[in-house]
N, C-alpha and C positions, 0 to 999 in steps of 0.2 A: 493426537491433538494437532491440529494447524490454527495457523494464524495469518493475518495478514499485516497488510500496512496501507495507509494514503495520509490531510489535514484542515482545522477550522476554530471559531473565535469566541468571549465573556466578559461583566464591567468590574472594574474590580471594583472589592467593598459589597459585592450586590451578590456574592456564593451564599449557599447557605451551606451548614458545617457541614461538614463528609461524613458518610456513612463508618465506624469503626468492625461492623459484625462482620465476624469470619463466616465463611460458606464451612456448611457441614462437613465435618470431618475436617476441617484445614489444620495443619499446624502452626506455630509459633517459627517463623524462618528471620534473620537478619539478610537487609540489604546489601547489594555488593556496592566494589568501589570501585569507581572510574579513571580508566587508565591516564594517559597522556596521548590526545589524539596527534597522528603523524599523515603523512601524506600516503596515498596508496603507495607501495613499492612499484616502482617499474612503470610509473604514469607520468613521471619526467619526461622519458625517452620518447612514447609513445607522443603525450601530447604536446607537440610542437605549437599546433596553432592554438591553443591556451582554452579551452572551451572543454573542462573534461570534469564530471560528476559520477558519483555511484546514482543506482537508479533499484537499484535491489540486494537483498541482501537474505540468506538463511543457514540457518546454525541446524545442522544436526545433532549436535553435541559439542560441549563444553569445550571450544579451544579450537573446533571443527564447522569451521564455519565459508564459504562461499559469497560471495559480493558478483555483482556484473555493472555494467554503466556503458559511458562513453568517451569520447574523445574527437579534438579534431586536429589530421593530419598536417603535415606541413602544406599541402595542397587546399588544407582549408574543408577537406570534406568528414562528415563525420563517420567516426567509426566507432565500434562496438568492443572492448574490452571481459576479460573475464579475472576474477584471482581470487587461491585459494589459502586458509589459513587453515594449517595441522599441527595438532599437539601443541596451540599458542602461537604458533609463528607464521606469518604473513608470509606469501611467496612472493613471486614477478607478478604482473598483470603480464597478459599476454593477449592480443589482438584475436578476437572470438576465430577461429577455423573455420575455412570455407568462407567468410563473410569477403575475401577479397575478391573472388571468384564472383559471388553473388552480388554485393553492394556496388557495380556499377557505377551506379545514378550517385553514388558519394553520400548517402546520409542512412547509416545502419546504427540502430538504437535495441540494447535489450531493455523490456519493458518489464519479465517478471523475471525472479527465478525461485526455486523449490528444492530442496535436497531432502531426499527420501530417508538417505543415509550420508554417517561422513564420505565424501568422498564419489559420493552417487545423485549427482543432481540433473535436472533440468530445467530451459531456462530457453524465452521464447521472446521475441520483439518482434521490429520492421525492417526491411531497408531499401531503396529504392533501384530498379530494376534501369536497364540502358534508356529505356524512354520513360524514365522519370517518374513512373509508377509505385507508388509504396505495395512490397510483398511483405509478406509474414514470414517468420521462420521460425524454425525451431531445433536447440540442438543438444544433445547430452554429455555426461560427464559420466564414465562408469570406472568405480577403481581408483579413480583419482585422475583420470585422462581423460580429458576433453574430445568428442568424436568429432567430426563435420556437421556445419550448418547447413539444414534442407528447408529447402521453399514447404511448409507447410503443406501435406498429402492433401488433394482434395480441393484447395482453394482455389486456384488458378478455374478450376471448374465451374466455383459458387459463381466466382465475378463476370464468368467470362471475358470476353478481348475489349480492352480499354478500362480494363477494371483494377480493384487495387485489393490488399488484404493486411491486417496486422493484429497480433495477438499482443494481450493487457494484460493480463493477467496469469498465473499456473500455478498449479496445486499439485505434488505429488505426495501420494499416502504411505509408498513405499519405494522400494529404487524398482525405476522401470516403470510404476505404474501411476502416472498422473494424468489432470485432464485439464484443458486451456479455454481461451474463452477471448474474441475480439471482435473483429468487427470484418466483415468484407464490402466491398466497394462495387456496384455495376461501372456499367460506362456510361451509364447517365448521371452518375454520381452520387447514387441513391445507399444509403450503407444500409447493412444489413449484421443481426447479429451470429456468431459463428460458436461450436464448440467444437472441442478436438481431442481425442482422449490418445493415450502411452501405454501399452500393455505388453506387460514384460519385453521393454524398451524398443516396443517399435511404435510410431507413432502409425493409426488408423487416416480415413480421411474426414476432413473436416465436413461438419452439418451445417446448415441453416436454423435458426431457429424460428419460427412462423410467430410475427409479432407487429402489429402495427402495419400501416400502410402508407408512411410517410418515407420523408427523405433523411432522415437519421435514428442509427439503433445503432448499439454497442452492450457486450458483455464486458463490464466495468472489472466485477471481483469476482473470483473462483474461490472455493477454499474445499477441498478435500478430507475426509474422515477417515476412511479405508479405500483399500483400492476398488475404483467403481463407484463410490457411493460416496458425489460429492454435491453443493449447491453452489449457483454462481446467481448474481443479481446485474441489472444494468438498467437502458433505459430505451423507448421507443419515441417517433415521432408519431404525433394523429391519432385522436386529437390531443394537440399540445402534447410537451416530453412528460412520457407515462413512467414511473419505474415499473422494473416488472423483478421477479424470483423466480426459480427455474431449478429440480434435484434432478440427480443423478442417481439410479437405485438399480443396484444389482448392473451396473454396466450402459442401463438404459436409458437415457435424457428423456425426462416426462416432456407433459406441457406447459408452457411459460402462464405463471400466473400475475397479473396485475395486483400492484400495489396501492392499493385506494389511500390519497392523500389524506391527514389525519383533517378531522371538524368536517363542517360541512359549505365552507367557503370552495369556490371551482379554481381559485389559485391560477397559474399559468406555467406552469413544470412543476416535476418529480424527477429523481435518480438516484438507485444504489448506487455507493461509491463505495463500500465496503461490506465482507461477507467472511463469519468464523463460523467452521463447525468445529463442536468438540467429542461429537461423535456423530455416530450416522443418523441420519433425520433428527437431530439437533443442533441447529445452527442459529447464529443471531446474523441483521442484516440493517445497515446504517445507511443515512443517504440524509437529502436535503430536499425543501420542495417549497414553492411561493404560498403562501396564503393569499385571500380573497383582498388584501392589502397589499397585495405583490411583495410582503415582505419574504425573504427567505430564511425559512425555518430547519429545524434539524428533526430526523425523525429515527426510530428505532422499530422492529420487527423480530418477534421469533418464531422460528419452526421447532416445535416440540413430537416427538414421535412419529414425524415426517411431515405434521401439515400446520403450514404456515397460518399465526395469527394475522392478530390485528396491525399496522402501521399504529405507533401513537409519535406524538410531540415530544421531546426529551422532557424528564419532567426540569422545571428550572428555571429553563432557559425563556420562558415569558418574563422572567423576571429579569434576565440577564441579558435578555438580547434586546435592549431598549431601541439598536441605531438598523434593524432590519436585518440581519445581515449574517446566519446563522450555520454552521455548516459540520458536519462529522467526516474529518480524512482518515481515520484508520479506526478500527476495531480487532477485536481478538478475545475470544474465549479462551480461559482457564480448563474449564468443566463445562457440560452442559447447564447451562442457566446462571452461569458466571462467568461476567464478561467485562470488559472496559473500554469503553468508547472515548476516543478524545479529538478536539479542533478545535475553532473558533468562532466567534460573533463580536459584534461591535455593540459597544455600549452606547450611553445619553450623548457622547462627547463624540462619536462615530469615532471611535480608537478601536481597535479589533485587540480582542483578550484572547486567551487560550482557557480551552475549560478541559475537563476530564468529568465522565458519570461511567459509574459501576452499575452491574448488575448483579444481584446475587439471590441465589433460588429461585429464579424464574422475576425477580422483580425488578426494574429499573428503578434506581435510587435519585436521588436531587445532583444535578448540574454544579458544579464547584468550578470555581475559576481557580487554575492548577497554581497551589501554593505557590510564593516565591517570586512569579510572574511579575504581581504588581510593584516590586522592587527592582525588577532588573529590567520593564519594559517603560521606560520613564519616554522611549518614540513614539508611544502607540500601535505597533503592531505587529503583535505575537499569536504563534499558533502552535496548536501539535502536529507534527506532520507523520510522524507514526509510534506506534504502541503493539507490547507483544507480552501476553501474559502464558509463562508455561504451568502455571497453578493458579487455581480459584485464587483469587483477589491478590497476588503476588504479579506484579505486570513492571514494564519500566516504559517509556517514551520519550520521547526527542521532538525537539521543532526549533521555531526562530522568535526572536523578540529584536524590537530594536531598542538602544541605545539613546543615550540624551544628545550624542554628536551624530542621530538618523543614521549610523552603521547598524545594518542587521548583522545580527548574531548566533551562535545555534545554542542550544538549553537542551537538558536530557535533566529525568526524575524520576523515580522509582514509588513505586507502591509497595508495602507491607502490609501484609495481611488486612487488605482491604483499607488502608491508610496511607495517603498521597504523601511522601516528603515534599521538602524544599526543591525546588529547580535551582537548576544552578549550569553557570555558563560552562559549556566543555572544555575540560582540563585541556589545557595546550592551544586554542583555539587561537589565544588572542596574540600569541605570536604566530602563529601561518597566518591568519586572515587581516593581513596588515591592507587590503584593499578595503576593506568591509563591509563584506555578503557574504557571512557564513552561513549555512543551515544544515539542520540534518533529516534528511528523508527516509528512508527505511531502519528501521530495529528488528532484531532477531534475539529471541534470547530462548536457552536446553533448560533454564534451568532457575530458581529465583534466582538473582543475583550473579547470573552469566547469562549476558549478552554481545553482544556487538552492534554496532551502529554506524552509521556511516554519512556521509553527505560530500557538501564543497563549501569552498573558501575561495577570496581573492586574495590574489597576492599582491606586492607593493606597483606591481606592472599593468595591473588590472587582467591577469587572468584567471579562468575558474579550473582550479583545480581540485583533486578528489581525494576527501580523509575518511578516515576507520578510525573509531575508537573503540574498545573492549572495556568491558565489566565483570571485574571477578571477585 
């Protein structure tokens, strides 16, 4: 099973109740309980110039878990971090390998990362070359040791001279075998979207994917089943931003197929921004796209036995998304056909909500504005920024709300057996984030009620620095 993470918005008062049915065969689990979030260890040190967030985060198992992000130097340039938690205990961060050597141009960011196994991860971003060029990279972790960062095989090739490349996304199925997904850059500034697959840990050279004939493509989300055999979604330019879907089967990347906007309105963009399988040619696939009203809607898609449905409209969110404004940042399958999607839209009063919708047995259920929220978001603007379910309708996620003094905040909640708890502000938060801009960005969880979570804070100095909290 993989998962991913991204975020988007609901009005409160205007949910209709949540689904309680368990997916076949589920059992009866209790939620866990959230620690006391602390600052990454070893990100003091590192980040000097005050600019430092997790940006990913995956748990192989319970207490085994992986984070990566950023930071910026006393020079002011940004760098890329990695740290690992074993048998429950957080270690050092330690400044990603090889990125000193590559990151020149001063701005190296990890975008995704993926652990096969405890201790066996990979994990792929940007960073900018001596003429100011953003490359891709990618690097791995085998054993529990971190190898060197390499330029992406193959890319330098896609873009040619004056071009750029950077990986969003990674999926591994097992240690060694994962496959990535981003974008590469001409010299005329035309992007193009890319895949790259790891087999038994070496990475191959990156492809092109043939899509669109405009000046912008990216592969948004990857998500991995087994090894070889994953799908990733993103978007094309021309005409207008298209999403498109894209498997990977037996090793071999198909062809990219287009996402036809849901109704029959021509809209003005489409885009996956998130993609779970929970086995092979069963995946679900989230994203957002304009109606014939230029509103922005939220939409949902599944791949059953390898071939992808229909796009429809979350079901709901007509109702809930009164102020236009509608969006899915993470999803994650359980099981095949059981899934939880969550983000945000903006109600009648243009305040942006947080919603959560399930899917269970192949069916997308009604849009809820996630318990809790309209208690704790008395600012206006709260969302989920990511969700990670390791069982049918057992999921947990995180995101931000603001406060009635406009501090944003970060909020994490949990699902049981396909029923949403209360949100509630992350334990510890509201002493670190005494600047106030907390949030939290990616979740990973092995297991119901063990996960890990991660995001930033400002401190009383106004800098952003990077916390983990744990659920057991």
């Amino acid at each position: 099973m993989a998962s991913c993470a991204t975020a988007c918005l609901v009005p409160a008062g205007a949910a209709a109740a949540p689904s309680t049915r368990l997916a076949v065969g589920a059992r009866a689990v209790s939620g866990g309980t959230w620690g006391t979030a602390r600052e990454v260890p070893g990100t003091a040190a590192l980040n000097a110039g005050g600019q430092a967030q997790v940006g990913s985060v995956s748990c192989a198992s319970a207490g085994n878990c992986t984070a990566a992000g950023s930071y910026t130097d006393s020079s002011g340039h940004t760098q890329a971090f990695v740290v690992s938690q074993v048998r429950g205990t957080w270690g050092t961060a330690d400044e990603v390998p090889g990125t000193a050597t590559l990151n020149t141009g001063g701005n190296a960011v990890i975008n995704s990362l993926s652990c096969g196994s405890a201790g066996n991860c990979s994990a792929a971003g940007s960073y900018t070359d001596s003429s100011l060029r953003t490359q891709a990279f990618a690097i791995s972790q085998v054993g529990g040791t971190w190898g060197t960062a390499e330029e992406v095989p193959g890319s330098a090739t896609l873009e040619g001279a004056g071009g750029g490349a950077a990986i969003d996304s990674v999926s591994c199925a097992s240690p060694g075998n994962c496959s990535a997904g981003g974008y590469y850059e001409t010299k005329t500034a035309t992007e193009h979207p890319l895949v790259v697959s790891q087999v038994h840990g070496t990475w191959g050279k990156a492809h092109a994917i043939p899509v669109g004939v405009g000046h912008a493509a990216a592969v948004t989300s990857v998500s991995c089943a087994s090894a070889g055999n994953c799908s990733a979604g993103g978007y094309y330019d021309f005409p207008g931003l298209q999403a498109f879907v894209i498997s990977q089967v037996h090793s071999t990347w198909g062809t990219a197929k287009v996402v036809p906007r849901p109704g029959t309105g021509t809209g003005g963009y489409a885009l996956v921004t998130s993609v779970s399988c929970a086995s092979a040619g069963n995946c679900s696939g989230a994203g957002s796209y304009t109606d014939s009203s230029l509103h922005t809607q939220a939409f949902v898609v599944s791949q059953a036995g390898g071939t992808w449905g229909t796009a429809e409209e979350v079901p709901g969110t007509a109702t809930l998304n009164n102020g236009g404004n509608d969006a899915i940042n993470s999803l994650s399958c359980g099981s095949a056909g059981n899934c939880s999607a969550a983000g945000s839209y903006t109600d009648s009063s243009g305040r942006t909500q947080a919603f959560a919708v399930s899917q269970v047995g192949g069916t997308w259920g009604t849009t809820e504005e996630v318990p809790g929220t309209a208690a704790l978001n008395t600012g206006g603007n709260a969302a989920v920024s990511g969700v990670s379910c390791p069982s049918a309708s057992n999921c947990s996620a995180g995101g931000t709300y603001q406060d009635r003094s406009g501090h944003q905040q970060a909020f994490v909640v949990s699902q049981v057996n396909g029923k949403w708890g209360t949100a509630e502000e992350v334990p510890g938060t509201a002493a670190l984030n005494t600047g106030g801009n907390a949030g939290i960005g990616p979740v990973s969880c092995t297991a119901a009620g063990n996960c890990s979570a991660s995001g930033s804070y400002t401190d009383r100095s106004g800098h952003l620095q990077a916390f983990i909290v744990n659920q057991t």
